[in-house]
C-alpha positions in Angstrom: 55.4 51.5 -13.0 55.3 53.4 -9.2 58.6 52.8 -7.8 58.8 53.6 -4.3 61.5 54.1 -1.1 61.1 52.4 2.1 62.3 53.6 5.6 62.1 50.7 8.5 61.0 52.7 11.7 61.7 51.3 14.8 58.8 51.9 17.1 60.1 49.7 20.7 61.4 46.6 21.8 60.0 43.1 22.2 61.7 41.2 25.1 62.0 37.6 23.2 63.3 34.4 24.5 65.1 32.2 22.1 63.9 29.0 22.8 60.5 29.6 22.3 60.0 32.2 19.9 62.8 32.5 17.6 64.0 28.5 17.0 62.5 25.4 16.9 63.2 22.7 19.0 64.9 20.8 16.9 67.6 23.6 15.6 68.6 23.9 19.3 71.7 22.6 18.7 72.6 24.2 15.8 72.1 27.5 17.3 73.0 29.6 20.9 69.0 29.5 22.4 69.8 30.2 25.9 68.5 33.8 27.2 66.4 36.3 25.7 67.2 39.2 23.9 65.8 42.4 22.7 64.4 42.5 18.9 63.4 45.8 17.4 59.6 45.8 16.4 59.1 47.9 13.4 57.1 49.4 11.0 58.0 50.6 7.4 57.4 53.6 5.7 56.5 53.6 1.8 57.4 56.5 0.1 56.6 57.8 -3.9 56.0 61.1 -5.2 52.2 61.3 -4.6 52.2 58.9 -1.8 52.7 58.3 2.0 51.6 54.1 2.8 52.6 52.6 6.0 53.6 48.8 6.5 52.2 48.2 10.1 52.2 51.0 12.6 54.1 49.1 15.4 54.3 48.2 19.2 52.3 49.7 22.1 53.8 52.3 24.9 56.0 50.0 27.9 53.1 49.1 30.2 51.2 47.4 28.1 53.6 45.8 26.4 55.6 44.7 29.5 52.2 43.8 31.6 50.5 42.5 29.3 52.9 40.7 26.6 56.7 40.2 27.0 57.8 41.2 30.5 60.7 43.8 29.9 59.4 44.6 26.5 59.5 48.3 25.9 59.0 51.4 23.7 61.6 54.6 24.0 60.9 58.0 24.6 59.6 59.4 20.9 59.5 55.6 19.6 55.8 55.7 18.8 54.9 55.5 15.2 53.2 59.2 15.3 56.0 60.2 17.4 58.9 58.4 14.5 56.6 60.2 11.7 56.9 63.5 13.0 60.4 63.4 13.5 60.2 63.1 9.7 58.2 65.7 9.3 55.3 63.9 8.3 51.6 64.0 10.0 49.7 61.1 10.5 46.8 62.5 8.5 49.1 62.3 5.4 49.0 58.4 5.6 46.6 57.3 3.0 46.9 53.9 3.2 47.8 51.3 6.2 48.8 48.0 5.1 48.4 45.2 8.3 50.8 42.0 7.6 49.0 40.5 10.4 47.1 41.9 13.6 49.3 41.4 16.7 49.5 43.8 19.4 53.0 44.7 18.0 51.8 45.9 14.7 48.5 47.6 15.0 48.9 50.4 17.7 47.6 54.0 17.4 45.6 53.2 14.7 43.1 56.0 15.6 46.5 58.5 14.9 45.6 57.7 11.4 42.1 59.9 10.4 42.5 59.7 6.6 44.2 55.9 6.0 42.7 53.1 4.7 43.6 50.2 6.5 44.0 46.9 4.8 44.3 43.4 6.4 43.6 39.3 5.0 39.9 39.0 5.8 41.1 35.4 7.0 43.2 37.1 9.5 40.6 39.7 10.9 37.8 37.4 11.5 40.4 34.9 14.0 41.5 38.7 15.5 38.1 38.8 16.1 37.2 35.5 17.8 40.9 33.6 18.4 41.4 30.9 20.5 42.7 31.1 24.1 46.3 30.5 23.4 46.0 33.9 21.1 44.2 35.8 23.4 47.4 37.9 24.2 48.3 38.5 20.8 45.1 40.1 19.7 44.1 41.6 23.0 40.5 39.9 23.5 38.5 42.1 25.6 38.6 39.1 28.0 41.8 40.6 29.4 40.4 44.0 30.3 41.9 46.0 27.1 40.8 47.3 24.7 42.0 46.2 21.0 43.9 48.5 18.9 41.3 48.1 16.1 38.2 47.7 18.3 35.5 49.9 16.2 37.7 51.3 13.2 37.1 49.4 9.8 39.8 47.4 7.9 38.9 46.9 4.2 39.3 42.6 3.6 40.9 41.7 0.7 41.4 37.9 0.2 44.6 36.3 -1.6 47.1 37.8 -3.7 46.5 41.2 -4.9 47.7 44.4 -6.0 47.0 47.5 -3.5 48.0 50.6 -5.5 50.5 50.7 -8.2 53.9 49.3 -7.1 52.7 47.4 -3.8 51.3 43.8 -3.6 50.1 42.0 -0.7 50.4 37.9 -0.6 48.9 35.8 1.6 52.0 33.6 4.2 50.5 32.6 6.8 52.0 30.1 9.5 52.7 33.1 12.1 49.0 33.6 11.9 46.3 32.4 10.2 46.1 35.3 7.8 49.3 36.7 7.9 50.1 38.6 4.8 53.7 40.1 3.4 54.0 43.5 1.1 55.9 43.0 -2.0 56.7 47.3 -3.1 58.5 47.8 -6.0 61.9 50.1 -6.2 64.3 51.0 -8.5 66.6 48.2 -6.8 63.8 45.5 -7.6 61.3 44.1 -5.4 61.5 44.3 -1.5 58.9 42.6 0.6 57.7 43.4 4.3 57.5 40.0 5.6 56.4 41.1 9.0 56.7 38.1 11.3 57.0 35.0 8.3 60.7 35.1 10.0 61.4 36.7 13.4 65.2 36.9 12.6 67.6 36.3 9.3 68.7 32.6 11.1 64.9 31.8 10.2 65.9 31.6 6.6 69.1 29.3 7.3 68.9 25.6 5.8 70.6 22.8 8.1 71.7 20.6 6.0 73.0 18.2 9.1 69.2 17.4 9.3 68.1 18.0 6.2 66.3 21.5 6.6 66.0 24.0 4.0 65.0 26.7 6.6 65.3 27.4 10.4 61.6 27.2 11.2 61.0 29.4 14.2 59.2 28.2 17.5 56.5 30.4 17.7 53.3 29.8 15.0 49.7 29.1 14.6 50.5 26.6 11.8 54.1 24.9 11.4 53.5 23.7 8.3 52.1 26.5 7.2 55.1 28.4 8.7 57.5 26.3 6.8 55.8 26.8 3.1 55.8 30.3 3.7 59.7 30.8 4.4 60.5 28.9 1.9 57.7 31.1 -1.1 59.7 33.9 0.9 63.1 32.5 -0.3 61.6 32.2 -3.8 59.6 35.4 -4.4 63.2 37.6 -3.1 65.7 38.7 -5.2 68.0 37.7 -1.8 68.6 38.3 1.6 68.8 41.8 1.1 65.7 42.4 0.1 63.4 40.7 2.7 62.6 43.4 5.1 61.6 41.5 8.6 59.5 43.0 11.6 61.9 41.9 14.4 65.2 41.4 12.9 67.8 43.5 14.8 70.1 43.9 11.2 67.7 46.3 10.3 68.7 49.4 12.8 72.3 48.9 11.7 71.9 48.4 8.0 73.1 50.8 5.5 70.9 53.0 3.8 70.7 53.0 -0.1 68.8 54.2 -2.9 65.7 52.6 -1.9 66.2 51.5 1.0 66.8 54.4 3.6 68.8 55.3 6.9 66.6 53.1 9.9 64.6 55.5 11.8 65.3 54.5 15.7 
């Protein structure tokens, strides 16, 4: 069995307010939702010894993330995924393999960095990238708005379900966020991690309220809330624990210790 290390890149910073992102009305009690705040958007590095596989490739430069998405969003000096990779040492042309958990504009820029990768995405989810409703036009950049889309002309390979990608690395379908939102189960020698992308934005997403009988904290923000909800909760079952769900936005991440599988956060 391919065992594999991971390395969460941070690649910028998604300005994010609480009330309507990251909790549902109804846990607005139960939790502090006044304000915004700043949550890490980042991409994850797969590593064996024959392999380099990337787990998104992350958030636009400032402008267009601040124009045209979350006003005060914003990506560092050196933050972009190329930029991250080469810090490492490691060229974008030695990424084989992109795996997409969903195709927001935080997750899919500077594809065209990547001559040699195979990108991979739910076919479900590419054909609404292609043709969402209004409400979504933001998220995947319609040319509507002027832009043009990260993925506009390069081909992503479909795959539809559950399914293993390469030895060690699964993708399953958890949608709710979007409609074909997937999350990447690698295998380690600490057990199974998955890259859950956005199925939570933040660890309080995985909280149950017992007070009204929740077993989750279902965020605000979703295509589907039903949807939403199943998926946190297959999330819950599928991980060994806490530990091992790797989230796109949760601010833990920058700050958590490294370990054998797991490495030092590159941000």
């Amino acid at each position: 069995m391919s065992t594999w290390t991971i390395t969460p890149i941070v690649t910028g910073y998604a300005n994010s307010d609480k009330k309507t992102y990251l909790y549902h009305h109804s846990t607005h009690p139960y939790y502090n939702v006044e304000g915004k705040v700043l949550l890490p958007t980042l991409a994850f590095l797969a590593e064996s010894e024959k392999r380099l596989i990337l787990v998104d490739t992350g958030m636009s430069w400032t402008d267009r993330a601040s124009t045209v998405h979350h006003p005060g969003s914003y990506q560092p000096e050196g933050a972009a995924i190329h930029e991250r990779l080469a810090s490492l040492g490691i060229r974008c042309e030695e990424i084989s393999l992109v795996i997409f958990t969903h195709l927001h504009w935080d997750h899919v820029f500077y594809m065209e960095k990547f001559v040699h990768a195979r990108f991979i995405a739910q076919r479900k989810e590419y054909e609404f990238a292609l043709n969402p409703i209004p409400l979504y036009y933001k998220s995947y950049e319609h040319p509507v708005l002027g832009v043009r889309r990260p993925f506009e002309g390069i081909r992503i390979d479909l795959v539809d379900g559950e399914q293993e990608i390469t030895p060690g690395i699964r993708v399953f379908p958890s949608p709710g966020h979007s409609p074909g939102h997937q999350s990447v189960e690698i295998d380690t020698v600490e057990g199974i991690y998955i890259c859950c992308g956005d199925s939570i934005f933040i660890y309080d997403n995985l909280t149950p309220i017992p007070e009204i009988h929740y077993t989750i904290t279902p965020p605000a923000r979703y295509a589907n809330v039903l949807e939403t909800w199943k998926s946190i909760e297959e999330l819950k079952t599928r991980a060994k624990g806490k530990d091992f769900i790797l989230p796109a936005h949760a601010p833990e991440l920058q700050t958590r210790q490294p370990t054998k599988a797991v490495l030092a956060t590159l941000g």
